[in-house]
C-alpha positions in Angstrom: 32.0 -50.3 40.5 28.6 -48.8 41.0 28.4 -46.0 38.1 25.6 -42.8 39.0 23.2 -41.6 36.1 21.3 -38.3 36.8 18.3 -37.6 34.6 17.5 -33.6 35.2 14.5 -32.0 33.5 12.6 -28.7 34.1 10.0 -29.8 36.7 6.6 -29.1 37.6 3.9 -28.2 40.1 3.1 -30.8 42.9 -0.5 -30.7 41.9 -3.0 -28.5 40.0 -3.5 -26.4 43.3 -3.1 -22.6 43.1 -1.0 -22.8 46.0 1.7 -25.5 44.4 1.3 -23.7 40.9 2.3 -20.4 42.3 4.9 -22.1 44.7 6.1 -23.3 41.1 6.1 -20.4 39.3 7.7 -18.2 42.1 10.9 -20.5 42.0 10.7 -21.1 38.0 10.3 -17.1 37.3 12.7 -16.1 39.7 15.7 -17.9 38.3 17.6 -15.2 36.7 18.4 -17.4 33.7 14.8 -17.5 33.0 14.2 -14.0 33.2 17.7 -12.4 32.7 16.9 -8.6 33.9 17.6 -6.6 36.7 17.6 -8.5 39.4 15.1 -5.8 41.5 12.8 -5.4 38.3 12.7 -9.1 38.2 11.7 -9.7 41.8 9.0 -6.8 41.4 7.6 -8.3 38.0 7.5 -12.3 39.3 6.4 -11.9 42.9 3.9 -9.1 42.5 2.7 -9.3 38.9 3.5 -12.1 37.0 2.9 -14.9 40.0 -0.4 -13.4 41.2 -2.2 -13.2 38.3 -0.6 -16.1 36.2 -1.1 -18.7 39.2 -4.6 -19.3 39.3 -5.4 -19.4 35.7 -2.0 -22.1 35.4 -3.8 -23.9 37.7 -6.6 -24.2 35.6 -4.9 -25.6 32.9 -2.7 -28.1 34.6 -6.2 -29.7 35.8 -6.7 -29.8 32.4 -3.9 -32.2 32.2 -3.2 -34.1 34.9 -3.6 -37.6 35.1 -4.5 -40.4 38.4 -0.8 -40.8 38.4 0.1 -36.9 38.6 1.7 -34.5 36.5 2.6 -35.8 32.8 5.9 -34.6 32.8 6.9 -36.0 36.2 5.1 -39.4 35.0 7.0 -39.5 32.1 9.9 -38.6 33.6 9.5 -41.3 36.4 8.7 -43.9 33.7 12.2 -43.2 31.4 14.2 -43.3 34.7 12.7 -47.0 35.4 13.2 -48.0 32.0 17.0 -46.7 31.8 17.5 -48.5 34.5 16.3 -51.6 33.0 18.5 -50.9 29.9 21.2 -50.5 32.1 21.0 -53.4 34.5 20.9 -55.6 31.0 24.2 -54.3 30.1 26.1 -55.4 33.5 28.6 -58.2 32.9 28.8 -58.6 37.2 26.9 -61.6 38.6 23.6 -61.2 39.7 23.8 -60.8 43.2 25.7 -57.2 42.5 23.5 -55.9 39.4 23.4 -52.2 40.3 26.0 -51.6 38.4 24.6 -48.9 37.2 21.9 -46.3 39.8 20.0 -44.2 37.8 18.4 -41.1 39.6 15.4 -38.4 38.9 16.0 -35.1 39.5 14.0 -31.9 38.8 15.4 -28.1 38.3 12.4 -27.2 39.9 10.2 -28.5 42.5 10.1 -32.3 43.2 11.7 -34.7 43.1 14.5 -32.5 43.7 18.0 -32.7 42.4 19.7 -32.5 46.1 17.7 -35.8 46.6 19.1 -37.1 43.7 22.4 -36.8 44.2 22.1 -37.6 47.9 20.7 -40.9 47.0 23.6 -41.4 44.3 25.9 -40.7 47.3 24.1 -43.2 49.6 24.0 -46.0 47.4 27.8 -45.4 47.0 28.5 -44.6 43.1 32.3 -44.1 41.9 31.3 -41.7 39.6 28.3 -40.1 38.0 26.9 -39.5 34.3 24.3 -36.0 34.3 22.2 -35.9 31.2 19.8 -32.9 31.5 16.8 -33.7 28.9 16.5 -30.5 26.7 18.1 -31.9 23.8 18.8 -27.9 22.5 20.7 -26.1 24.4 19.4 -22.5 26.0 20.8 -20.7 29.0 17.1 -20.3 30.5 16.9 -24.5 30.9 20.4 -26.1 30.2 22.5 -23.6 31.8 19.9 -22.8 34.9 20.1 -26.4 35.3 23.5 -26.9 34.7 24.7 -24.2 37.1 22.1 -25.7 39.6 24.0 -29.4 39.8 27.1 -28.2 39.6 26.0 -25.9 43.3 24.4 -29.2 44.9 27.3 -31.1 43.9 29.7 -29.5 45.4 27.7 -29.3 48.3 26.5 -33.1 48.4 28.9 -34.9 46.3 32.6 -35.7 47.5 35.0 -34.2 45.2 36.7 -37.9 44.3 33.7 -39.0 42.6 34.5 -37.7 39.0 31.0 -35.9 37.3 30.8 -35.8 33.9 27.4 -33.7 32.2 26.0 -34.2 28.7 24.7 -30.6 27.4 23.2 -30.9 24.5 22.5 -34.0 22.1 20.6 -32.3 19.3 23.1 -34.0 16.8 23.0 -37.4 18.3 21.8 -39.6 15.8 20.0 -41.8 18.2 18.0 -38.9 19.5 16.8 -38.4 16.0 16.2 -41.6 14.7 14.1 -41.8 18.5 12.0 -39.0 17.0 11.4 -41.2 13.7 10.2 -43.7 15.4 7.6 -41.7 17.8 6.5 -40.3 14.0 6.3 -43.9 12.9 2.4 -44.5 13.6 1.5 -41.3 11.7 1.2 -41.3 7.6 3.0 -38.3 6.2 0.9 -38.8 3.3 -2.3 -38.2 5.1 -1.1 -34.2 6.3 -1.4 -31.1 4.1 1.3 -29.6 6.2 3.8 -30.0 9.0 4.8 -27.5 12.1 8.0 -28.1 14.0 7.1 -25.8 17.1 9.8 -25.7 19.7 9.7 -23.6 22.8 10.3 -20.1 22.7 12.9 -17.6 24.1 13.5 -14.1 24.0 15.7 -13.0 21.4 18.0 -11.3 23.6 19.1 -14.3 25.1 20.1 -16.2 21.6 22.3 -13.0 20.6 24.3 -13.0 24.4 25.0 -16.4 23.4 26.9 -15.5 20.3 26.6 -11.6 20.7 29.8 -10.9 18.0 28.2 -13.6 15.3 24.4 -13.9 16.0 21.9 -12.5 13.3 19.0 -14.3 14.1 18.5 -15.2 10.8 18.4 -18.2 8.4 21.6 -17.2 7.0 23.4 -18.0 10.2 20.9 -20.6 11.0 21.4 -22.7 8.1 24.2 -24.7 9.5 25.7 -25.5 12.3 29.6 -24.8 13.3 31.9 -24.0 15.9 30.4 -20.8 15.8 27.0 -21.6 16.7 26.8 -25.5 18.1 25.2 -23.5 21.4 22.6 -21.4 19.7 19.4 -22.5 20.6 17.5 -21.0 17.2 20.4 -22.8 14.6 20.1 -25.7 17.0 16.3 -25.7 15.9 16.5 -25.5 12.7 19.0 -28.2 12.3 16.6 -30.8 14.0 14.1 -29.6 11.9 16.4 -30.0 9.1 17.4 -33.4 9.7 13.8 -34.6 10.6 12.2 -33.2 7.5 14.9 -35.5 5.3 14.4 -38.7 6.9 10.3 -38.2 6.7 11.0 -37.0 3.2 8.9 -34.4 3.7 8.7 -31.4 0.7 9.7 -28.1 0.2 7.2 -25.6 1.1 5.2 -28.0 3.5 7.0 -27.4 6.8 7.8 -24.8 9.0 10.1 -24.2 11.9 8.1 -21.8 14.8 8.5 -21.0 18.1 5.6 -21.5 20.9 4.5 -20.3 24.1 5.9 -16.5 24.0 5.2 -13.7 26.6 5.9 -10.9 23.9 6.6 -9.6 20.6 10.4 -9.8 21.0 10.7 -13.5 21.5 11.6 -15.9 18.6 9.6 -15.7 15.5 7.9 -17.6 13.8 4.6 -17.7 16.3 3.3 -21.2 16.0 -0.1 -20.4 17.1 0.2 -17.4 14.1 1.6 -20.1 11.8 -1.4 -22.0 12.2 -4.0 -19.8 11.8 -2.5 -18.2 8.9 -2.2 -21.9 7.4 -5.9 -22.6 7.9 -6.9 -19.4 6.6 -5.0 -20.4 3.4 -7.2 -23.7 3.3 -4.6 -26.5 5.0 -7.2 -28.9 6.4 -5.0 -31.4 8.2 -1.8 -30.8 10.0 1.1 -32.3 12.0 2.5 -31.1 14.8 6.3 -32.1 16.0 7.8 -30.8 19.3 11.2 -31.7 19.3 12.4 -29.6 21.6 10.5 -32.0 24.9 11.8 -35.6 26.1 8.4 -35.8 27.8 4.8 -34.7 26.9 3.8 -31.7 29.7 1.5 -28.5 29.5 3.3 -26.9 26.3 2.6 -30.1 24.3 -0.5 -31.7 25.8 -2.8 -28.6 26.4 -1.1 -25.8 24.1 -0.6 -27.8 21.4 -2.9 -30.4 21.6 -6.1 -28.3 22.9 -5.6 -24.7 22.0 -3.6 -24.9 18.7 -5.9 -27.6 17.3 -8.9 -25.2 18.7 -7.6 -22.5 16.8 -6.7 -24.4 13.7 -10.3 -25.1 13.2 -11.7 -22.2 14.4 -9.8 -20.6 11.2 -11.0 -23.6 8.7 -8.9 -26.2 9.3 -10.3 -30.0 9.8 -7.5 -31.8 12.4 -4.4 -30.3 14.1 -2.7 -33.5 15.4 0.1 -33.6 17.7 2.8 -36.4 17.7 3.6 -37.1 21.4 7.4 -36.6 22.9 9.5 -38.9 23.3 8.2 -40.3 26.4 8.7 -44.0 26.9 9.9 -44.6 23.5 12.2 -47.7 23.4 14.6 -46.1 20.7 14.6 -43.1 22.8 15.6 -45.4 26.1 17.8 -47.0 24.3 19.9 -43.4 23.1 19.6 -42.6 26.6 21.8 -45.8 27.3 24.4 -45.2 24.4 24.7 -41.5 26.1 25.1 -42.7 29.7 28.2 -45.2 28.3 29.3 -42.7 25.9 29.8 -40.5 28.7 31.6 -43.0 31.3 
């Protein structure tokens, strides 16, 4: 029995061009789960606004990243599929001769490689059935569900309806994911950091409360543990990583923070990171860590925004070393929760 595993994650240009950025951008910004208002407004903002102007200076920065190999995200992305499929092929109990017992397939929510070519290889090499394990480990309507609405549609287009498809959502509380985390940390002293920012990516707040709109408060009250009520808010969902993190690094009352990066306005989740870290310099931090749980792979947000502009501004404002501790990535422990969630969901 050949089993199908479908690794999704957000995507990303085809190269540093303007053109591929704003080929990006137009299909990223146009989802209506990314930007969930009217769907004219929407159109009028992405196409002749937003996409124009943002475009070429994107461009700029993904240059800023992008390696012989190609985009870092993609790379990465590439790299885990490869190495789950390693993992995997160790696991079959079949002889030899029929070791793809398991097929393990890339697919992007936007851009290449695509998700339709995903599944149509899956179908081509003739899988009974098929595992889907998008990579935000929190879920959020503007990537989970966009992406999980989007596999479902090709799917049921591509796939034939008696190969049974079964898709992880959210693994957050897995306690593989979090021990993977640990060990990315691993090569960095806790000792030698003043202070330690959790910055996950940020939403709106508008689309946390229609998740929960009877219950949400956007608040730490709400936020402090997780329930029935609130296993699919992306803000408690947050916190609770950076709950569990903090105890196994034994890190210290009053030297972390939870923040929120990479906003477009004043009504999107707050803390700011990049307002969290000036503030901190300006009140004489001089080294700092910086976790980003909320990405399996290192891209723009971690690489450049963290990396390049937060540590710029850390110093600029007194501070002696912003460092950033790298995604996932390749991380064995992290290949190897990828396993126990592909099985786990057979």
């Amino acid at each position: 029995m050949r089993k199908g595993v479908l690794l999704v994650n957000l995507g990303s240009p085809d190269s540093p061009s303007v053109k591929d950025v704003r080929k990006y951008l137009t299909q990223f910004l146009n989802d209506k789960y990314v930007i969930d208002i009217n769907p004219m407004a929407r159109f009028f903002l992405v196409n002749f606004i937003i996409v124009p102007f943002r475009a070429p200076k994107s461009a700029k920065l993904y240059e800023q990243i992008w390696t012989s190999e190609g985009s870092p995200l993609i790379v990465h992305s590439k790299k885990q599929k490869e190495l789950l499929q390693k993992e995997l092929d160790n696991t079959s109990s079949l002889p030899s001769m029929e070791e793809d017992k398991y097929i393990v397939e890339l697919g992007m929510r936007y851009q290449n490689p695509s998700i339709e070519s995903a599944f149509k290889k899956l179908v081509e090499k003739k899988v009974e059935s098929i595992v889907v394990i998008p990579l935000y480990p929190q879920w959020a309507s503007s990537s989970t569900e966009s992406s999980v609405v989007e596999i479902k549609r090709v799917a049921k287009k591509f796939v034939p309806m008696n190969i049974p498809m079964k898709i992880s959502e959210k693994f957050y509380e897995d306690e593989n994911y979090l021990t993977a985390l640990i060990s990315v940390a691993g090569k960095y002293t806790m000792n030698d950091y003043d202070f330690f920012v959790f910055s996950y990516h940020g939403l709106p707040e508008r689309q946390i409360k229609k998740i929960y709109p009877n219950y949400c408060g956007i608040n730490n009250t709400c936020c402090s543990s997780i329930s029935e009520k609130n296993k699919f808010c992306y803000r408690a969902a947050c916190y609770y990583t950076t709950r569990e993190l903090v105890r196994r690094l034994n890190i210290p009352e009053g030297k972390y923070i939870t923040s929120f990066q990479s906003r477009l306005d004043d009504k999107w989740l707050k803390p700011y990171s990049d307002k969290v870290i000036a503030e901190k310099a300006k009140q004489g931090v001089k080294k700092m860590l910086v976790f980003s749980p909320a990405f399996a792979a290192d891209c723009l947000e971690t690489i450049y925004e963290i990396g390049t502009e937060y540590d710029e501004l850390f110093r600029k404002h007194g501070g002696e070393k912003l460092q950033l501790v790298e995604s996932l990535n390749e991380n064995h422990t992290w290949i190897e929760c990828l396993k126990k969630m592909v099985i786990d969901n057979q």
